[in-house]
Each structure stands twice: as C-alpha cells, then as structure tokens.
N, C-alpha and C positions, 0 to 999 in steps of 0.2 A: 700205202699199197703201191708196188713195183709190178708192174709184169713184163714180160717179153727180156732182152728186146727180141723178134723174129726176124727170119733173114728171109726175102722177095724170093723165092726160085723164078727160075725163067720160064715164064707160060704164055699162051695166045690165049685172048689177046691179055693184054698187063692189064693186073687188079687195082681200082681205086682204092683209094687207101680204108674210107669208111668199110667198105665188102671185106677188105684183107682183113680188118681189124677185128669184124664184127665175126668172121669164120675161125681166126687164131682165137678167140675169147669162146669159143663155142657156142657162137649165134646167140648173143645177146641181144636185147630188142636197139633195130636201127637210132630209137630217139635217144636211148641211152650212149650209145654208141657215138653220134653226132655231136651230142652235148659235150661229151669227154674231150674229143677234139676241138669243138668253138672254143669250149674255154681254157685251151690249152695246155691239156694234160698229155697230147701225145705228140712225140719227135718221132723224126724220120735224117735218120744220119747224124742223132744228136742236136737238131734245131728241132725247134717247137713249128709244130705245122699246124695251120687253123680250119686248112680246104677240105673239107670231108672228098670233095671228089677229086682230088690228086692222084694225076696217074703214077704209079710207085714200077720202078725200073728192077730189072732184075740184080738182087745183090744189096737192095737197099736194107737198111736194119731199123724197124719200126718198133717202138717202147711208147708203154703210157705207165705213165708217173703220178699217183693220183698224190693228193694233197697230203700232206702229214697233219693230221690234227695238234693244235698248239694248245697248251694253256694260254686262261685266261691273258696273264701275267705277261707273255713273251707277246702280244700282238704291239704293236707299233702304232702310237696314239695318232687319230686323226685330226687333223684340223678342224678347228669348232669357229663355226662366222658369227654364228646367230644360236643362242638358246634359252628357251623362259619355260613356265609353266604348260605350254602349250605343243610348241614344236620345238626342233632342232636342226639346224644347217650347219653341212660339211662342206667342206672341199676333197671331195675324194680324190686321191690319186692317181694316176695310170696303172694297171697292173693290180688293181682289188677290185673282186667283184662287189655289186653292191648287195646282193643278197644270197645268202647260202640258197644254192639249186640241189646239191644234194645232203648225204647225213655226214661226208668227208669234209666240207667244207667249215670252217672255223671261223679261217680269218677274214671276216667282209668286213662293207663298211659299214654294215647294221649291225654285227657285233663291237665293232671299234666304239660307232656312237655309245654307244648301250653301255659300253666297258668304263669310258669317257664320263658320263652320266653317273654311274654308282661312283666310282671315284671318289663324285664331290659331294654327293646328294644324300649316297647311302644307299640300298637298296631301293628299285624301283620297277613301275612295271613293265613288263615288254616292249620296245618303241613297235612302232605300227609302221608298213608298208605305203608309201604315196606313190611313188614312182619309183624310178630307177634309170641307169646310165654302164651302159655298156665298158665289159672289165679292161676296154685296152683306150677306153674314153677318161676325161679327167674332168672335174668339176663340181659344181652345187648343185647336191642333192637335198631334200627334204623329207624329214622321219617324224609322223606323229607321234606324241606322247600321250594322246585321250583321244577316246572313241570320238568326241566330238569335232578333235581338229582332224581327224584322220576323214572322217564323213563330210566337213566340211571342203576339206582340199581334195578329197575327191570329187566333187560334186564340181569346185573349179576346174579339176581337167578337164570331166565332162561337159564342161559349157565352152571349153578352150579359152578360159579366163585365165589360165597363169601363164604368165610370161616365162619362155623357156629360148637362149639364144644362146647358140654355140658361136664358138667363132674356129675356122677349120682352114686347110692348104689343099687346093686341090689342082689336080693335072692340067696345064692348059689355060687358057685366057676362058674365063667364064663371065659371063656377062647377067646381069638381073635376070629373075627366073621365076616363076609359081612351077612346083612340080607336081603334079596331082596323080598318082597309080595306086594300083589292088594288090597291097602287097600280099603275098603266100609263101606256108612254109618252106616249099618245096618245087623250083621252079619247074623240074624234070630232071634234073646233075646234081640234085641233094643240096642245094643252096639257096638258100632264099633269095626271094623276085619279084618281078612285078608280074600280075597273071594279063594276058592281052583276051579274056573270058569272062571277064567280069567276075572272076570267083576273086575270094580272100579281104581283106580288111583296108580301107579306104585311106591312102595315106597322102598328108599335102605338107609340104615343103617350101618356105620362101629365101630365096637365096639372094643377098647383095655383095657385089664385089666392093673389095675394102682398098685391097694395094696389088698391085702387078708385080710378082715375082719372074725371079730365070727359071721359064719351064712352069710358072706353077701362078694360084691367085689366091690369096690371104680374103677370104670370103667370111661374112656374117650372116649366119643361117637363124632363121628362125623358126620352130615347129609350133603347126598348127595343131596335129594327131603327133602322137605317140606312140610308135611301133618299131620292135625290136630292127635295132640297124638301118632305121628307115632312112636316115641322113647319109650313110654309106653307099646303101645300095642305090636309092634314086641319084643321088649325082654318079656311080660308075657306071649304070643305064645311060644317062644323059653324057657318058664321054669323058666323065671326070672323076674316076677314082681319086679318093685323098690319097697325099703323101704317106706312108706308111702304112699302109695296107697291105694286107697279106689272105687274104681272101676274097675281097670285089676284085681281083685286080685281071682276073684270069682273060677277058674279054678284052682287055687293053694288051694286055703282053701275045696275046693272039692277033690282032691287029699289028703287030712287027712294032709297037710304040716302047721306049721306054721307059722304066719304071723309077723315078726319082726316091734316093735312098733317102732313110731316116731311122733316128734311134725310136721311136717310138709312133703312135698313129696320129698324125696333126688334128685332132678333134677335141675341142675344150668346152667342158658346158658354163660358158662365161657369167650368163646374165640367168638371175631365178628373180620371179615377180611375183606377191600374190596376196590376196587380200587379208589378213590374218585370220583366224575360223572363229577368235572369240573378238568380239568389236568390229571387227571389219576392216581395221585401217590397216593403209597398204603399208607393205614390206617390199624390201626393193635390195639384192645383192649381187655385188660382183667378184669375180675368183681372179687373180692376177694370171696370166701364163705360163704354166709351171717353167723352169729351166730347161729342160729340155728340147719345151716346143720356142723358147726362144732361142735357144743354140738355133734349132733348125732355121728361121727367120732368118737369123743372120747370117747364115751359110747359104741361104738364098737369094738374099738384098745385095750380094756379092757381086761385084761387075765381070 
C-alpha cells in the first residue's frame, strides 16, 4: 500500500506532520496514524521521518509507504544463538520489527524465528511473545515455544529476574547513573516522556560508562523495567540522546547542540540472562556488535 505523496500548501501556522497526515488520510484514528510513522512507514522529501510532531514547511512532499507483504519464502533468515525444546534466541537485526503491530506486517522477527523453526523441525506451533526490542534497536531476543516457558519467562520479567543489558553511544561525557521516571504515551507534542504528575508506567534505568568517545560515551545500560523506548528517552531527558536518533533528538537540536551522525541508531541488546522455564538452570547470551555499529566506534575512537 502507497499513498500520497501530498504537497505542504503554505498555511499559519505549519502542520505537524502526524495532523497533516492524519487530515490527507481522512482522519484516521491519531494511534494508528503515530504508529505508521514510529515504525517508519512515512517520508517527508523522500527520507523516512519517525517524529510524529515535525513541523512540515511549505512545499514539503509527505508519502507513506506501507509494507508489502512477502512470502514465506523471500524473508531473510534470522540468526539463531540458542534453540531447544523450550525457547529460542535470536539476534535480531536493525531495521526488523520484532513483532507484527499490524495485519501489513510480514516480515518480523517472530515470523523469521517461526519460519527458522519449521525449516528444521517441520510444522510447529506458534512461538509465543516474551518480550521485545525496538525496530531500529539490534540484538537478543527471546520467543517461547510452550505455554509453560512463555508463563515462566514471563513471571521472570515480572520479578526483574532476567538480565537484559544493551550496550549504546550517547551525546556527551555521561557519567554512572539510576534513572527512575513515569513514562507516558504522550508527553503533550505526541511523543513519549516522562510525565513530572506521577501518571504513566514506572521506568528505571542503570547506566555505566564503558569508554569516552569524540563528542559521544560508549555506555552499558542495564534495564530494570521494560518500557517501549525507555532507554531512549530517559537518557535524551537526562541530556544524552543516542547517536542516531531521529526522534528523542528534538530537545537537543533545540538547545543549539549538535547532532552526531550515523548510519544507524547506536543501541544493541548485548547481554540476555534467564533462568530456563523447565529445570531452572541459567542461560546466559551474548550478540557480537553488528558492523555497522562498529563502523560507527571506529569513526568515533578517531583522533
């Protein structure tokens, strides 16, 4: 599915882009609308723009691109770390979601596993949802195969028993940190935030600096909660958008600061820990750093 692309007329004052988008579709509902954009499906001048609330200039030409559904066949096999009778760990990629949000979406990486799976096995049943890791994030994930391991590694979140550590590039000399905010979907500009009201979902964050880059600090995050983009947005709160950002970043480029470039968004989900669901004994994985995010390292380590 194609639509548009539309052309910005000049108006007072200029349309965000979610409002422009959502009146040229004929007032489709805001979350659907948002969603199209987070995950990438609309350009503005032919780049992919993530900011629902981008101010759009007159003349600009705004298109959304939804997915083309694939066969089975043509998806592009995931990395497998870990697989038994119980669970399965990937390395997801940059650039795949990890779970279909709507009925367009084909290629994730719950489809991939799944696809991965019959392959070798034959026909099987559905993997189950555990968690999940944001489409422009890279690393290990975990998909139950029985209701038991799925119940049980849930029950791990819930007790903040599984080890989950990214390792990420952010703006700036950052120093050890606990981040603790009320994240909400909706800060007031259409973007999620921290609410300073005590509304929304309780999010904590442990941040260690690892190496001192130009301009930037190669940090190891750890999540204590689990909440959509919460590693994002609490460190651009705190002054440190990651390197490749294209959405926290609005606060910083408003402040007259720099935006350090990169081909992709420096957030890897390095480290997954957890105690298996049948026997109990630990499981312990790690994801190398895809090439890309060590191009970036190295273009940073640069004197």
């Amino acid at each position: 599915m194609s639509d548009g692309p539309w052309t910005v007329p000049p108006v007072s004052p200029p349309p965000r882009l979610a409002g422009f988008l959502r009146e040229a579709l004929g007032e489709r509902p805001w979350r659907e609308v948002k969603r199209w954009i987070s995950t990438g499906k609309v350009q503005v001048d032919g780049e992919v723009e993530r900011d629902p609330g981008r101010t759009l200039r007159a003349g600009d030409r705004v298109a959304l691109h939804m997915e083309t559904p694939r066969r089975a066949g043509q998806q592009d096999e995931i990395p497998v770390v870990y697989w038994d009778a119980h669970v399965i760990v990937v390395d997801k990629p940059e650039g795949v979601t990890s779970v279909p949000y709507d009925e367009d979406m084909r290629d994730t990486a719950l489809s991939r596993a799944q696809t991965w799976l019959r392959s070798r096995t034959g026909p099987a049943p559905p993997l189950r949802v555990v968690h999940r890791i944001d489409k422009d994030t890279s690393g290990l994930l975990v998909f139950a195969r029985t209701r038991l391991a799925e119940r049980e590694l849930a029950n791990q979140l819930r007790l903040h028993a599984m080890e989950r550590r990214y390792l990420c590039v952010c703006h700036g000399r950052v120093g050890p940190a606990r981040i603790e905010s009320m994240l909400v979907p909706d800060r007031g500009d259409g973007l999620r935030g921290s609410s300073t009201r005590g509304q929304g979902k309780r999010a904590v964050t442990h941040v260690e600096p690892v190496e001192s880059l130009a301009g930037a600090t190669l940090c190891r995050v750890r999540l204590e909660t689990g909440r959509t983009h919460q590693i994002r947005i609490q460190l651009a709160e705190a002054g440190h958008p990651l390197v490749g950002e294209r959405v926290y970043i609005r606060d910083h480029l408003r402040a007259g600061r720099v935006a350090l470039e990169a081909e992709r968004l420096l957030l890897h989900a390095a480290t997954l820990g957890f105690a298996h669901p049948v026997g109990g004994a630990p499981r312990h994985f790690e994801a190398p750093l895809p090439p890309a995010f060590e191009a970036a390292l190295a273009a940073l380590r640069r004197p």
